[in-house]
SERO-4910 file (N, C-alpha, C, O; in steps of 0.05 Angstrom, whole numbers):
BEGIN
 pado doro    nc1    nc2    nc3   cac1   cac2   cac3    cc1    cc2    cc3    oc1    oc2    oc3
  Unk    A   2207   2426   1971   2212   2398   1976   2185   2386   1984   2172   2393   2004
  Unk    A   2177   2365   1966   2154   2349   1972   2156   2323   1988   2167   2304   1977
  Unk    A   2146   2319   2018   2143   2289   2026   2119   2281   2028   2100   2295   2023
  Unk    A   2119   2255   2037   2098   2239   2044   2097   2221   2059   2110   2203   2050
  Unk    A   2087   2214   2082   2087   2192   2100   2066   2173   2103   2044   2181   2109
  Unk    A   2071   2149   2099   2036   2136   2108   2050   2116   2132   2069   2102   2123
  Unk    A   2045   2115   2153   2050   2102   2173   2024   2087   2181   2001   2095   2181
  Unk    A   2036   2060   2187   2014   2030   2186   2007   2035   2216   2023   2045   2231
  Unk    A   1977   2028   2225   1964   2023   2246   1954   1993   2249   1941   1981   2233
  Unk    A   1964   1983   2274   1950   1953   2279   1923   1958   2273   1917   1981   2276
  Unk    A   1900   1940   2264   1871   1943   2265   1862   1954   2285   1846   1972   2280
  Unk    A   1866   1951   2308   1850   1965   2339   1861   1989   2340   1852   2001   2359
  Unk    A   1882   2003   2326   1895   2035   2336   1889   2050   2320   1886   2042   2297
  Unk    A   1885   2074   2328   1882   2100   2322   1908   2122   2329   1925   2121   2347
  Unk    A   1906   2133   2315   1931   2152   2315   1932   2166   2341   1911   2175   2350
  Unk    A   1957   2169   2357   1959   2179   2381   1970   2202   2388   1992   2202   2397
  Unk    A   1955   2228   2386   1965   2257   2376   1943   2282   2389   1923   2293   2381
  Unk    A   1956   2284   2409   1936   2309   2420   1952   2337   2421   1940   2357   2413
  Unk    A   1969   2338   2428   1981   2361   2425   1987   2385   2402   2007   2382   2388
  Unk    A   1967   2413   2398   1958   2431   2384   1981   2451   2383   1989   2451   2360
  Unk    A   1998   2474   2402   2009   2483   2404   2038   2481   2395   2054   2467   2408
  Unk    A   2047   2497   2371   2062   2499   2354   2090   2500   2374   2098   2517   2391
  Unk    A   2104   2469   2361   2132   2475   2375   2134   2458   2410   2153   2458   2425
  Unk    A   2116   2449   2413   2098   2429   2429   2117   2408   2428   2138   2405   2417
  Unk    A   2102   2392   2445   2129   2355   2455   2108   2342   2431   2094   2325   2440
  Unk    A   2106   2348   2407   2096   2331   2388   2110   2298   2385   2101   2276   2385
  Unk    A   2137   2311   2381   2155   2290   2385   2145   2257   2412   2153   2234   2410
  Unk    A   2136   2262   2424   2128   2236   2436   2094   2235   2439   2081   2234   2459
  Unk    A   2089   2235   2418   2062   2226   2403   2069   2206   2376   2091   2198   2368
  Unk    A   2042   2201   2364   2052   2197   2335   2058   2226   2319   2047   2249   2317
  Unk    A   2086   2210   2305   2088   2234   2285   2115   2237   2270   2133   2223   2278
  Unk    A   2119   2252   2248   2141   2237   2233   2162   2266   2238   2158   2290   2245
  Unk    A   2179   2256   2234   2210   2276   2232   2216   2276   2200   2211   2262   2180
  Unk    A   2230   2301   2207   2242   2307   2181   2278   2321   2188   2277   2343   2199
  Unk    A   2301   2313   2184   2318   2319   2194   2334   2327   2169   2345   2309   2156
  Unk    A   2337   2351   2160   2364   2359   2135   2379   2363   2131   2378   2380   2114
  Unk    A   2400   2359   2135   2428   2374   2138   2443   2380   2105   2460   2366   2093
  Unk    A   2430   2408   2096   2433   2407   2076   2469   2417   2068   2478   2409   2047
  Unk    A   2486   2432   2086   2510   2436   2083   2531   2410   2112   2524   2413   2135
  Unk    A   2543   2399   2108   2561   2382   2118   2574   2403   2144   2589   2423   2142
  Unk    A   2562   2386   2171   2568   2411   2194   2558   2431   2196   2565   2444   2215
  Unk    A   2534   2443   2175   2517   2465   2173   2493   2453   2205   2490   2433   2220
  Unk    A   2479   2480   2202   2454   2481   2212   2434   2458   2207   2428   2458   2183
  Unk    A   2425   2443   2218   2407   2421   2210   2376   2438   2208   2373   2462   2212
  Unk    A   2359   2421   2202   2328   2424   2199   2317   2412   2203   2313   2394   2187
  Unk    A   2305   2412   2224   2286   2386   2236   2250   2399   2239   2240   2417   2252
  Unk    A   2238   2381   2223   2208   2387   2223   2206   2362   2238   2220   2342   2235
  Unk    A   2179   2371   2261   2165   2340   2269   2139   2354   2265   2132   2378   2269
  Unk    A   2122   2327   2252   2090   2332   2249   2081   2307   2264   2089   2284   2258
  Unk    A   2063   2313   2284   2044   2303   2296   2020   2295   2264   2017   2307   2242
  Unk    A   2004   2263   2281   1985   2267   2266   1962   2270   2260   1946   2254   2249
  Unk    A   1958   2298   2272   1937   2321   2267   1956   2343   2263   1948   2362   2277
  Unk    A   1975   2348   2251   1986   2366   2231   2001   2390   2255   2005   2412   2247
  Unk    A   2009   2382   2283   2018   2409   2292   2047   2404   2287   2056   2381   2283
  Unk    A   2058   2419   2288   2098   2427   2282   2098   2442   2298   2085   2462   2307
  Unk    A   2132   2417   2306   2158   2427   2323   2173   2437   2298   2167   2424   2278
  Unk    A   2184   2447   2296   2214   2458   2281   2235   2472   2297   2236   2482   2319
  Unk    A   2254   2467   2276   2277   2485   2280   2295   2485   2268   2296   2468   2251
  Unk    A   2320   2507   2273   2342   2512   2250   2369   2502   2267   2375   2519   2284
  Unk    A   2382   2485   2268   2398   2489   2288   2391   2487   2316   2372   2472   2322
  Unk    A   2403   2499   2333   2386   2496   2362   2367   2515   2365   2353   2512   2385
  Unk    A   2361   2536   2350   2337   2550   2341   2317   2542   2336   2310   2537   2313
  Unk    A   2294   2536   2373   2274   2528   2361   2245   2547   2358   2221   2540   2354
  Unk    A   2258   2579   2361   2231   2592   2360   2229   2602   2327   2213   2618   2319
  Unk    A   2248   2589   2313   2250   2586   2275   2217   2578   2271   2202   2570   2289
  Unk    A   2212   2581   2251   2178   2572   2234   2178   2576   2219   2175   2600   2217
  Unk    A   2180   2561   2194   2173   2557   2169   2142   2561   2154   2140   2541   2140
  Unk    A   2128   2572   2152   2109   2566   2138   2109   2546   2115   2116   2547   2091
  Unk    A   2096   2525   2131   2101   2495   2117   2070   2483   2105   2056   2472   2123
  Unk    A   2064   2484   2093   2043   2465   2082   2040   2437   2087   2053   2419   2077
  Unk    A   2017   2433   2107   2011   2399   2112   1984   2389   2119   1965   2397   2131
  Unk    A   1991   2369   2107   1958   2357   2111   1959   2328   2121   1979   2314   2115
  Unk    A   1939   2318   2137   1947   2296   2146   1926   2288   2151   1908   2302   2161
  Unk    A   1925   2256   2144   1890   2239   2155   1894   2213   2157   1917   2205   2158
  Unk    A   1876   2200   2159   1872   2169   2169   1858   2153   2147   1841   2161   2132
  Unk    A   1869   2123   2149   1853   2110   2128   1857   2081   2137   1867   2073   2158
  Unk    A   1847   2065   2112   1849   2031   2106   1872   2027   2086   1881   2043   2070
  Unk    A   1880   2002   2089   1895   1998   2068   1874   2006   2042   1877   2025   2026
  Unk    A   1858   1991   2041   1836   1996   2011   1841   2020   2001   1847   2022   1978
  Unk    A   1839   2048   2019   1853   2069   1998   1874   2073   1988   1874   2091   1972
  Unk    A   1898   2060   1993   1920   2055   1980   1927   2051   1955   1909   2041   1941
  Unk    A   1951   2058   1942   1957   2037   1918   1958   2005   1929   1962   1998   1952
  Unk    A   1954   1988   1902   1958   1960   1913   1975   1953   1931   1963   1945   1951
  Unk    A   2006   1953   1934   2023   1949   1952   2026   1953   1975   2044   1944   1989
  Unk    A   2005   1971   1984   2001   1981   2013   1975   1973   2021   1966   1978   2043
  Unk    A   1959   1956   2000   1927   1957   2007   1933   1938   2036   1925   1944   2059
  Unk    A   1945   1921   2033   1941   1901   2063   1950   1913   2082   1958   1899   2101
  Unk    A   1953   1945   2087   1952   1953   2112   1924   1953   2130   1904   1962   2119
  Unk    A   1922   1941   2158   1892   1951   2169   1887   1973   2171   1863   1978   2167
  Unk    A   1905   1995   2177   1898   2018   2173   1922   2035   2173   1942   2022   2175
  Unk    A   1925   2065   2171   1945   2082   2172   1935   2108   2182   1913   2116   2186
  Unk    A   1963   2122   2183   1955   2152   2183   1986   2163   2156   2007   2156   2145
  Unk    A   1967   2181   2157   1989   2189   2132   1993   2232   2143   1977   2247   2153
  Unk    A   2018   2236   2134   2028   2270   2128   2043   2279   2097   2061   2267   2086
  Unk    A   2031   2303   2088   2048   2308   2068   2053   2337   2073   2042   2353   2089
  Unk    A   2070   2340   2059   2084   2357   2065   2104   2375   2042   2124   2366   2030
  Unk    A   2092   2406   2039   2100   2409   2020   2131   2435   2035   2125   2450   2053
  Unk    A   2150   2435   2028   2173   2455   2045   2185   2472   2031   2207   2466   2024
  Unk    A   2177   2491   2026   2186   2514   2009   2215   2523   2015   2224   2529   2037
  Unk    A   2228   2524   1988   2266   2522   1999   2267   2552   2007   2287   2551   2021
  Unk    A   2257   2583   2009   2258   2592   2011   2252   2595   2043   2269   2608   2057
  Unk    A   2224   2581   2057   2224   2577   2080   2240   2560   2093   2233   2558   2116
  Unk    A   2258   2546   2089   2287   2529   2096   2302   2549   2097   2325   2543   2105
  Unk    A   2298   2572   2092   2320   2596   2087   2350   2570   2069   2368   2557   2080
  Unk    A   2343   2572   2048   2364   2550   2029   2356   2559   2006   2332   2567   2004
  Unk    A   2373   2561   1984   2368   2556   1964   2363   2544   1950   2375   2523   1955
  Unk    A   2344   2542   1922   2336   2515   1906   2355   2499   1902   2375   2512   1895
  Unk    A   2360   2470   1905   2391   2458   1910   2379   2455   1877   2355   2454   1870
  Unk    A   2406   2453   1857   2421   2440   1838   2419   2415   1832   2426   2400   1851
  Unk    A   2412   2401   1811   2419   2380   1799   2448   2372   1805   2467   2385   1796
  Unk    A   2452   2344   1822   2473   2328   1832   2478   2338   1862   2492   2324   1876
  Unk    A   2466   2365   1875   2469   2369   1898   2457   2346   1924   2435   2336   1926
  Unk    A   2484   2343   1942   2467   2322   1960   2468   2335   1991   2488   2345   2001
  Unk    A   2443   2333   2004   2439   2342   2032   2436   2314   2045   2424   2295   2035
  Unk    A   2454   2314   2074   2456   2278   2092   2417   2289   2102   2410   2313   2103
  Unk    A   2400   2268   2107   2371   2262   2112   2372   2241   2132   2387   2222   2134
  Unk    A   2353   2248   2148   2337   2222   2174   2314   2226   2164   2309   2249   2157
  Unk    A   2295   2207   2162   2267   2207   2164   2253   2184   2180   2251   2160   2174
  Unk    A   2244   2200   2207   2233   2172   2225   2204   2191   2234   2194   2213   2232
  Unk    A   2197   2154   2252   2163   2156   2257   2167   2152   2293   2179   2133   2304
  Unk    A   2159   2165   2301   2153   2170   2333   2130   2163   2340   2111   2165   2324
  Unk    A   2128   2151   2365   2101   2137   2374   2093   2112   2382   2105   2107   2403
  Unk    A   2077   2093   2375   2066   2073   2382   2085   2055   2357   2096   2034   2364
  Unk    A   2088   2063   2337   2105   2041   2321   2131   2060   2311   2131   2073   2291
  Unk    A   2148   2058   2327   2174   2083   2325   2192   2072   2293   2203   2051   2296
  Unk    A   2194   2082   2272   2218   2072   2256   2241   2092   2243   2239   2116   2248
  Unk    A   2255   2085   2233   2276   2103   2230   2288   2097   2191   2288   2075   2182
  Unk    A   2295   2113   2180   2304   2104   2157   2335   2103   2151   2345   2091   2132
  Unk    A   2353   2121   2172   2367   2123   2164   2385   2109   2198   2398   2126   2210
  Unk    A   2383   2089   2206   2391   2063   2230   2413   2086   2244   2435   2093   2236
  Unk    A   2400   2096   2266   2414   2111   2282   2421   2100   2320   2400   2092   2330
  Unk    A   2441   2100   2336   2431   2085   2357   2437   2103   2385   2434   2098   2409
  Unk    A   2447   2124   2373   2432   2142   2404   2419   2164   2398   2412   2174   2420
  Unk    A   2412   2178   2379   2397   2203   2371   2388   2204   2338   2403   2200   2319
  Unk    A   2365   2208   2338   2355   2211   2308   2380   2236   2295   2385   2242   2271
  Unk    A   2386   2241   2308   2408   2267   2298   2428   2263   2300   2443   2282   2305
  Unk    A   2437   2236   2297   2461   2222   2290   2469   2228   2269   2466   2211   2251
  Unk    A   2479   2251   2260   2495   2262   2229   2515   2233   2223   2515   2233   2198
  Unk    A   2525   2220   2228   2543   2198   2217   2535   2179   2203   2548   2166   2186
  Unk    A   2507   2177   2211   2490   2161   2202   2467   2170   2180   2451   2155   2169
  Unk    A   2469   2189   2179   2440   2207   2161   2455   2188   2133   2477   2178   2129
  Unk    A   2429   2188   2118   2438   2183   2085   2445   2206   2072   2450   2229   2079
  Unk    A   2445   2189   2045   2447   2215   2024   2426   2233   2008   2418   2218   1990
  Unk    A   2413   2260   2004   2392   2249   1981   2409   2269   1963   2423   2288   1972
  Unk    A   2406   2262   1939   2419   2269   1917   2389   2281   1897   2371   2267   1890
  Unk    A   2391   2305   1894   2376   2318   1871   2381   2318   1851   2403   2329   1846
  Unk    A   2363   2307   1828   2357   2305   1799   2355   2323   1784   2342   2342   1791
  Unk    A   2368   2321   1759   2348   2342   1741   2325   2330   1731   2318   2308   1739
  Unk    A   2312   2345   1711   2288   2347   1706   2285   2320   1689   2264   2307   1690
  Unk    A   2308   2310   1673   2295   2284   1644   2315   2261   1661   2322   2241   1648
  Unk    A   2326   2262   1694   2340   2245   1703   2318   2221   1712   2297   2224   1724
  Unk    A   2327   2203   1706   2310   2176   1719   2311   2177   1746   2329   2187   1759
  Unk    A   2288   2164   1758   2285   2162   1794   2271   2136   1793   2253   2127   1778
  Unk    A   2284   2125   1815   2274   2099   1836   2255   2111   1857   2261   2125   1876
  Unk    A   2221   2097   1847   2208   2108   1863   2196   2085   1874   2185   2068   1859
  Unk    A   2196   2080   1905   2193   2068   1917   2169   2070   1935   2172   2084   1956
  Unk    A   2148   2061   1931   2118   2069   1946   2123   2056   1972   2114   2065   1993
  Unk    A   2144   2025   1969   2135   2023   1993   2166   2002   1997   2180   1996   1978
  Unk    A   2170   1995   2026   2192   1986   2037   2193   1949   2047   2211   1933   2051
  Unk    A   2169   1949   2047   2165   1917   2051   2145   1921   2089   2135   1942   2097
  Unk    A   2146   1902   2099   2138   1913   2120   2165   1909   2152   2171   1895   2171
  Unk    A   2170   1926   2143   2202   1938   2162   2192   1932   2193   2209   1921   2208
  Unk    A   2173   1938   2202   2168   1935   2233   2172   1898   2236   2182   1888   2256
  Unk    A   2164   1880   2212   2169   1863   2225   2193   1847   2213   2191   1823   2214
  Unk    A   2214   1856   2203   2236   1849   2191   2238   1844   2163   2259   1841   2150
  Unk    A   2207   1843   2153   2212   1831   2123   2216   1859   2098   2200   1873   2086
  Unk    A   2238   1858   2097   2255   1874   2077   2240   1871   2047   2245   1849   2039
  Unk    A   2225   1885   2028   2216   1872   2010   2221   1902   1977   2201   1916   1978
  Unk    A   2232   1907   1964   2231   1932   1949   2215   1926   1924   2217   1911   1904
  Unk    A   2196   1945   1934   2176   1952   1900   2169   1974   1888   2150   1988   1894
  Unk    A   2183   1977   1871   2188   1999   1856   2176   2000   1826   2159   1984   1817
  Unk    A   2189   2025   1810   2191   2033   1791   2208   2052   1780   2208   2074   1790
  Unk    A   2224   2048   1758   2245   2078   1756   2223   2092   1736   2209   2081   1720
  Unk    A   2226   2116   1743   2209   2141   1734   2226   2158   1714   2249   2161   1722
  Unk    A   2222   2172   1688   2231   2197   1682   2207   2216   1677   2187   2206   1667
  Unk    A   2209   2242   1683   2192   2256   1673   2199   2274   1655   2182   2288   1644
***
């Protein structure tokens, strides 16, 4: 499973992330979540990346679980952006690559759907999937639905700018 985060910085901020130690209060720094619930009432999966790349995880309430996760994470201007994001002053961004085997999961199936949260912790907190007492609000997680290979996708670089209400979708549908 491949993500990506670019989270916007006002012009005067820098990313707010000191904490090194794997499994650490990353969570109240900057830094993004990743929440899976790939079986309904199953074990959830929660990655948080700080951004300077340390991970909390866990499987369930198992949090001495570790994935060997692939991530990289840095800082920029809008100008390195695609166009639609160039008018950011600045960002920090994580990607993230999650090997289904380190999920202890199997490769999901074409039409298979796991409920998802994806939020940002920190100085500009957001949430994607509107939860109102715990990012681990399962009632509220979405859907994501996996593709096959010649299925069309809505790919969405960017959301509009959500911190300050303006809702805006720019896209492209994709086949590969």
């Amino acid at each position: 499973l491949y993500l990506a985060f670019v989270v916007p910085l006002a012009a005067d901020q820098k990313a707010n992330a000191k904490v090194t130690e794997r499994d650490g209060r990353v969570y109240k720094e900057d830094a993004v979540e990743i929440i899976l619930e790939p079986e309904t009432g199953g074990d959830i999966r929660q990655l948080i990346v700080n951004a300077i790349g340390t991970v909390f995880d866990r499987r369930g309430a198992e949090t001495a679980w570790g994935g060997d996760w692939r991530i990289a994470t840095g800082t920029g201007i809008g100008a390195d952006l695609p166009p639609e994001l160039a008018d950011l002053p600045g960002f920090w961004a994580v990607e993230l690559a999650l090997p289904f085997a380190e999920l202890q999961l199997r490769t999901p199936q074409p039409g298979d759907e796991w409920r998802v949260n994806f939020c940002v912790d920190g100085q500009r907190p957001m949430v994607f999937a509107p939860t109102f007492e715990s990012y681990l609000d399962r009632a509220t997680f979405a859907t994501m639905v996996f593709l096959g290979p010649d299925e069309p996708s809505l790919h969405l670089p960017t959301l509009g700018k959500l911190t300050y209400g303006k809702l805006q979708f720019l896209g492209s549908v994709r086949s590969f």
